[in-house]
C-alpha positions, -999 to 999 in steps of 0.1 A, spaced: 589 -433 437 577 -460 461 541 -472 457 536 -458 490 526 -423 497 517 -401 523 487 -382 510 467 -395 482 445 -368 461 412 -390 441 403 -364 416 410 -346 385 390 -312 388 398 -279 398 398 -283 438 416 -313 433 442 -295 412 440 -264 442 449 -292 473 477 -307 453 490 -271 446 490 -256 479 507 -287 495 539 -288 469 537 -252 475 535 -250 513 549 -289 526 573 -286 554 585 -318 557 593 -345 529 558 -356 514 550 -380 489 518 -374 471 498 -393 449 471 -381 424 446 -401 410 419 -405 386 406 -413 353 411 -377 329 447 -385 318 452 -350 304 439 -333 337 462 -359 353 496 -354 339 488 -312 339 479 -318 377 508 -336 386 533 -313 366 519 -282 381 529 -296 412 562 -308 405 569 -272 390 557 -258 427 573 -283 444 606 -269 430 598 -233 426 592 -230 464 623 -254 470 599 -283 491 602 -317 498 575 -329 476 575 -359 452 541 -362 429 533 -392 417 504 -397 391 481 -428 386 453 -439 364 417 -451 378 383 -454 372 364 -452 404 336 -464 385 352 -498 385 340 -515 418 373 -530 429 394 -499 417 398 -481 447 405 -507 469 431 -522 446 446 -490 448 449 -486 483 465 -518 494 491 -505 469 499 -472 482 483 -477 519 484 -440 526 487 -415 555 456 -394 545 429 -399 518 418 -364 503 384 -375 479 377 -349 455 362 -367 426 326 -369 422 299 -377 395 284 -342 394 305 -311 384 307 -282 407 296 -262 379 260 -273 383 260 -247 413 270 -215 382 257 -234 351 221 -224 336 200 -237 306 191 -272 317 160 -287 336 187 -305 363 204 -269 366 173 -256 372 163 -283 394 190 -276 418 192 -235 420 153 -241 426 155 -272 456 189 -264 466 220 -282 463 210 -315 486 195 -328 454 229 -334 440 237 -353 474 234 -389 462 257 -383 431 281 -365 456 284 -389 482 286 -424 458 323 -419 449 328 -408 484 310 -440 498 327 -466 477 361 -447 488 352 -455 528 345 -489 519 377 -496 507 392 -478 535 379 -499 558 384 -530 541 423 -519 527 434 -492 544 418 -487 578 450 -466 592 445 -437 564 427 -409 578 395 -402 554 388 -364 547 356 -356 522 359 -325 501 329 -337 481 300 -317 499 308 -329 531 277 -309 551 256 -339 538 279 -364 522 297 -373 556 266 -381 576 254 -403 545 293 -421 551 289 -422 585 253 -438 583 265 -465 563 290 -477 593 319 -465 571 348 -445 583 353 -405 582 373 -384 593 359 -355 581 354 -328 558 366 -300 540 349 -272 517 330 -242 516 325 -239 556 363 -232 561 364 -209 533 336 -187 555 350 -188 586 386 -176 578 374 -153 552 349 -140 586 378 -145 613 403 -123 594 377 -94 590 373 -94 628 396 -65 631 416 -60 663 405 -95 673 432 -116 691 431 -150 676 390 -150 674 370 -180 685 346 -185 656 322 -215 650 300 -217 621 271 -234 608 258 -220 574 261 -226 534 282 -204 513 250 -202 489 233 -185 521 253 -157 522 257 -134 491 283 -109 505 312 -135 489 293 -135 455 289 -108 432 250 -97 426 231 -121 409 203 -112 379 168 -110 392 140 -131 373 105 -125 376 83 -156 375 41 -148 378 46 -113 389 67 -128 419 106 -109 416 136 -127 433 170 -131 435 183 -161 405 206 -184 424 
């Protein structure tokens, strides 16, 4: 494969692993994709799941796999005057999306008490490094942000970097509210919300009672 691609996936965790899925599973048109990050294990797993739905589905998808450390300054600029791709998908972040489901430590508990903006600096670091090597390396790629965006991208966009935009938990909402419309012809639906706002998606929660005060454990 040629070191240039068309879409290039940073990230080795689950939703990077979802985007690289659905697009060997659903590409149209001949695509060359790129995956990268620093979890060789998750990397090689990510890129032959791919290839195997690349083929299963009979699409025009070659997956190409490489090793970085964003944490390196230089690394993802380096990278991108390599490949100089089409779109940038960033889905690699210093804190876990677990934090939102985990329990038992004080920064767990810090966030299901203050909400998840406290996380926003570690979420939008990777993210921020990215658009500054956009800019300086690649500035035809178009930028898209799946790490929490809602904040993340007006953070980006402060800093006079490029952004496209974003992708997450938003979209997720509004199809999942679009296709209950029932009888609806092609619905117009805008949205402005958090998915941690609105339980109907989430099973019920334990309650926890804290100085006679009950609630609902987020």
């Amino acid at each position: 494969m040629a070191n240039t691609c068309d879409i290039l996936i940073f990230g080795t965790g689950s939703f990077a692993q979802r985007i690289a899925c659905d697009l060997a599973a659903t590409a149209a048109a001949p695509t060359r994709l790129s995956i990268a990050g620093r979890n060789g294990l998750r990397l090689d797993w990510i890129a032959t799941a791919a290839r195997a739905r690349a083929h299963m589905f009979s699409r025009p998808v070659e997956v190409a796999s490489r090793r970085i450390d964003l944490a390196a300054p230089d690394a993802a600029g380096e990278l991108l005057a390599d490949c100089r791709p089409a779109v940038i998908l960033q889905a690699a972040s210093f804190q876990s999306g677990s934090v939102i489901s985990a329990s038992g430590n004080a920064w767990t508990r810090l966030v299901a008490e203050g909400g998840l903006s406290a996380t926003a600096v570690f979420q939008s670091v990777l993210s921020a490094r990215i658009a500054r090597a956009v800019a300086q390396a690649s500035p035809q790629s178009q930028f898209i942000n799946c790490c929490f965006p809602d904040v993340a991208n007006g953070i980006i966009a402060a800093m006079g970097l490029p952004i496209t935009c974003g992708i997450g938990n938003i979209a997720i909402l509004a199809h999942a509210f679009a296709g209950a419309l029932e009888g609806a012809t092609q619905p117009t639906l805008k949205m402005l919300c958090h998915y941690q706002k609105y339980p109907g998606l989430a099973p019920p929660t334990p309650r926890a009672t804290h100085g006679g005060t009950t609630r609902v454990a987020r």
